[in-house]
N, CA and C of each residue as an Amber inpcrd file, in Angstrom:
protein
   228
 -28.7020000  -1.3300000 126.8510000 -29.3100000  -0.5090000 125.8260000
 -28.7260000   0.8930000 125.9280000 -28.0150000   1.3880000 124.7240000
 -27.9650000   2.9460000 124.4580000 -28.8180000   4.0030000 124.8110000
 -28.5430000   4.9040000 125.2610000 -29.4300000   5.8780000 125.4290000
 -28.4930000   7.5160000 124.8460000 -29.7580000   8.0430000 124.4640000
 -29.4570000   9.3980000 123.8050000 -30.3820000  10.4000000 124.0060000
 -29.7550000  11.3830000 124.2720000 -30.8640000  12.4110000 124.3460000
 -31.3920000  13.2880000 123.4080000 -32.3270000  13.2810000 122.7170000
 -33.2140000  14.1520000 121.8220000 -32.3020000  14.8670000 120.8400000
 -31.4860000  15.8570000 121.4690000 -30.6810000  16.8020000 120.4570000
 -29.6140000  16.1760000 119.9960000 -28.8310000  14.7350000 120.9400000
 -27.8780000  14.4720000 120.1830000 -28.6490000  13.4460000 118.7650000
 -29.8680000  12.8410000 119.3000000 -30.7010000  12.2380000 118.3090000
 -30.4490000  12.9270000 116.7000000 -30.9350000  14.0020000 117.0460000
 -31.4660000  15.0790000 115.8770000 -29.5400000  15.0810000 114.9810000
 -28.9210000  15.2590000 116.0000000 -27.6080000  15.5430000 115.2570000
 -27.1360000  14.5620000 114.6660000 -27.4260000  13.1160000 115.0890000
 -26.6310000  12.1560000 114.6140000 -27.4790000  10.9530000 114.1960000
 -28.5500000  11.3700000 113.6060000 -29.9840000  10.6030000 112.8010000
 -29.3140000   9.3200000 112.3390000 -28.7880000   9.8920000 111.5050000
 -28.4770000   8.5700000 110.1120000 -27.5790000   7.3850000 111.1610000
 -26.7720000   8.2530000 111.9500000 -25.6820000   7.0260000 112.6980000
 -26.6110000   6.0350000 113.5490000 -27.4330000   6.5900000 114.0890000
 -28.2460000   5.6740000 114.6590000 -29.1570000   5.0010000 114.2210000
 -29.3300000   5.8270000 113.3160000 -30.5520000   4.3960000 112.3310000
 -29.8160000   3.2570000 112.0060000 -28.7220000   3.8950000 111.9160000
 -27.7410000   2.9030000 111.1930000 -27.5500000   1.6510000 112.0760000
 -27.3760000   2.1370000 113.3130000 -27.0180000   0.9490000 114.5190000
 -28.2230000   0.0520000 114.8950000 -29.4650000   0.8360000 115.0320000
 -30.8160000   0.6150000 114.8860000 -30.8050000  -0.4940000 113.8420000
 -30.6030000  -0.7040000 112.9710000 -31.0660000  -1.3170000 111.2870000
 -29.9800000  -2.6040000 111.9150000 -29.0190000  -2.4670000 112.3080000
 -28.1340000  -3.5620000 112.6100000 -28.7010000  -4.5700000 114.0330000
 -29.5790000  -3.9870000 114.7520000 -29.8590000  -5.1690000 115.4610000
 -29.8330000  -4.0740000 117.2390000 -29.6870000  -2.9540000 117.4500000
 -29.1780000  -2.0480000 118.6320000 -30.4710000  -1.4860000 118.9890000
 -30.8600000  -1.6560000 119.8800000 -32.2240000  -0.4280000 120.6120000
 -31.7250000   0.5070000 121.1950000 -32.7170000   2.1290000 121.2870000
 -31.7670000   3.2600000 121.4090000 -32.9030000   3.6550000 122.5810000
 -32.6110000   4.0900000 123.7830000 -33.6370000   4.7680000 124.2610000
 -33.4210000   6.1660000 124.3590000 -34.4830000   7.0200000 123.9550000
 -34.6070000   8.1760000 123.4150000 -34.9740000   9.2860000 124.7560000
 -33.8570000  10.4600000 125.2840000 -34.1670000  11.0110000 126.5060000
 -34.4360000  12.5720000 126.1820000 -35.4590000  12.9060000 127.1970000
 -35.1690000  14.4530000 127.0100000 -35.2980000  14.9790000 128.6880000
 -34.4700000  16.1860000 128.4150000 -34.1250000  16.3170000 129.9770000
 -34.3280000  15.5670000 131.3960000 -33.3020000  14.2260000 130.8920000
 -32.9290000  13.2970000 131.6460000 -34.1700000  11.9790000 132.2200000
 -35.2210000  12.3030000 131.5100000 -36.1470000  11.2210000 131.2890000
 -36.4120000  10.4430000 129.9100000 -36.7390000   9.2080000 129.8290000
 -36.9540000   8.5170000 128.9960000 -38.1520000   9.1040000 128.4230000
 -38.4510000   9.2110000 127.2820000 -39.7980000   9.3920000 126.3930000
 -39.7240000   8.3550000 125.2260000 -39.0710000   7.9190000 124.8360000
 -39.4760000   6.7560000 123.3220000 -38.0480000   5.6810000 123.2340000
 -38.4540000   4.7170000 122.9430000 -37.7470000   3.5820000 122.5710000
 -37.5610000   3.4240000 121.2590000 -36.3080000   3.2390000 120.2140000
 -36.0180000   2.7990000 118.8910000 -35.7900000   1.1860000 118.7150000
 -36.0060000   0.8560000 117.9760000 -35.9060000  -0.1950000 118.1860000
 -36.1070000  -1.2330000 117.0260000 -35.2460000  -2.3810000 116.2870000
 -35.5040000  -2.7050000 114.2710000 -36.9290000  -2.8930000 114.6720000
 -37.0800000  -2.6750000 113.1560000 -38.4170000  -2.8750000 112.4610000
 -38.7190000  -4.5150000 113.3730000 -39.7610000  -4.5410000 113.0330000
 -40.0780000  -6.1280000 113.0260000 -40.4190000  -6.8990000 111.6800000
 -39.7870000  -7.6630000 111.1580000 -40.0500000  -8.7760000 110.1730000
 -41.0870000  -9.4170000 109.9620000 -41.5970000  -9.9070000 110.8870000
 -43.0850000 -10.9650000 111.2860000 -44.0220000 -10.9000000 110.4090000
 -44.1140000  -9.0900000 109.9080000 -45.7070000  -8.9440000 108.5750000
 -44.8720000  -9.6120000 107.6690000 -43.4640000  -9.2930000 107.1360000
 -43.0930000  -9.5510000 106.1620000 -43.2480000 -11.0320000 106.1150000
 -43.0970000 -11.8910000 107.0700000 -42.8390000 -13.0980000 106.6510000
 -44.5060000 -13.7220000 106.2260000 -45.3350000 -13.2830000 107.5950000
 -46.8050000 -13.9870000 107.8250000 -47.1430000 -13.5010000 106.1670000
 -46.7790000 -12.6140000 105.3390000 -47.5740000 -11.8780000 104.1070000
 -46.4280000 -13.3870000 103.0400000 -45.7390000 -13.3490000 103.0280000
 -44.7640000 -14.1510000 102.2410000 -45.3240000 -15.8400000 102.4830000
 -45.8010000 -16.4150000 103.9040000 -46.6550000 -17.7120000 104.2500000
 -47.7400000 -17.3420000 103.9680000 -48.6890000 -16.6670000 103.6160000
 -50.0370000 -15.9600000 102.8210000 -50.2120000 -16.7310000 101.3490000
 -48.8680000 -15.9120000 100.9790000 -48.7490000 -15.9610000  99.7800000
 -48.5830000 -17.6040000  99.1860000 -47.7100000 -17.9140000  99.9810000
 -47.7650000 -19.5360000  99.5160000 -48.4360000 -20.2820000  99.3640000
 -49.5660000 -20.1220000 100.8580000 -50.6230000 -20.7620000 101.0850000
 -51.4910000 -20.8300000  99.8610000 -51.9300000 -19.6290000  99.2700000
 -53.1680000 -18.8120000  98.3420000 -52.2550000 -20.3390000  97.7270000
 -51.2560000 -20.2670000  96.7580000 -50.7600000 -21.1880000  95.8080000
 -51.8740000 -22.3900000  95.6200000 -51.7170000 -23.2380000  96.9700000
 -52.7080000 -24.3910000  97.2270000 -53.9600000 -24.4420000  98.1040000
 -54.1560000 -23.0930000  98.1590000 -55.8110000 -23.1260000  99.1890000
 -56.5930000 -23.7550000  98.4420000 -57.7600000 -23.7950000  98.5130000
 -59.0370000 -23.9480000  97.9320000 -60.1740000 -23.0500000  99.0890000
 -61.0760000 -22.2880000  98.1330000 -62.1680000 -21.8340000  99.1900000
 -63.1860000 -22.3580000  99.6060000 -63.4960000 -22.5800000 100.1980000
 -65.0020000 -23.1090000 100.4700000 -65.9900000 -22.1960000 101.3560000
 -67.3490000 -22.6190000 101.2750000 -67.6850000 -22.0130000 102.5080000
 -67.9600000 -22.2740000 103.4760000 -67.1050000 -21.4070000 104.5660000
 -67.1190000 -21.5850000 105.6530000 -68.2390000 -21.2350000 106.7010000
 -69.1120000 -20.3110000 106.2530000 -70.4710000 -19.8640000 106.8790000
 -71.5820000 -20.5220000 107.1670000 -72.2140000 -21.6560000 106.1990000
 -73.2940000 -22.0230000 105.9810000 -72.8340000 -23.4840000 106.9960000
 -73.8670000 -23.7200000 107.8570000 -74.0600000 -25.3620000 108.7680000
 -74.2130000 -26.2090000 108.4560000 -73.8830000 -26.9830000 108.8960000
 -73.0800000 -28.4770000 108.1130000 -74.3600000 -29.1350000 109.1660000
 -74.9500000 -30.5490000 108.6290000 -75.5420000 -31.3600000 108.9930000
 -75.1000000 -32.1260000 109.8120000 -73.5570000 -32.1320000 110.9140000
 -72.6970000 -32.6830000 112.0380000 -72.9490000 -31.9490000 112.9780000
 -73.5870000 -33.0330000 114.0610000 -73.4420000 -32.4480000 115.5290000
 -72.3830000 -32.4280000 116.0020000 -71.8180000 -31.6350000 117.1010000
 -70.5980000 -31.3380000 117.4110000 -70.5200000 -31.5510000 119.0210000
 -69.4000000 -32.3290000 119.5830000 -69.1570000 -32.7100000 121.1600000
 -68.7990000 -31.3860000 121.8070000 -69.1110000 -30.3250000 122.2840000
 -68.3300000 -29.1040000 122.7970000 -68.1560000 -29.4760000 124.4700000
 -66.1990000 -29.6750000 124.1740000 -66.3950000 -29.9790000 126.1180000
 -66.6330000 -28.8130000 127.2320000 -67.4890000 -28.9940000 128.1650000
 -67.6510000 -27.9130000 129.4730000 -66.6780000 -28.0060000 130.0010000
């Protein structure tokens, strides 16, 4: 993993987002200690919101609150 320190951060923003956006984690230093990690976005909402969406297509709601007349085995 890359590492940079704070001011060269500030100077060279865009280049590293840039490397950032491509798949690169940056660890972020200021006077010779680590303080923050860069690192891509994560995808995961995007997708879980996109399998949401599909789902809704063929859900049906029901309700789920009210007790059903089935006893239930709960193992100890």
């Amino acid at each position: 993993m890359q590492s940079i320190a704070v001011s060269d951060l500030r100077a060279n923003l865009m280049k590293v987002l840039k490397d950032i956006e491509k798949g690169s984690s940056v660890m972020i230093t200021s006077r010779g200690k680590a303080v923050a990690k860069l690192i891509p976005a994560d995808e995961s909402i995007k997708k879980a919101e996109k399998k949401i969406l599909e789902l809704s297509k063929t859900a049906k709601i029901q309700d789920i609150l009210s007790p059903i007349d089935e006893n239930w085995k709960a193992n100890n």
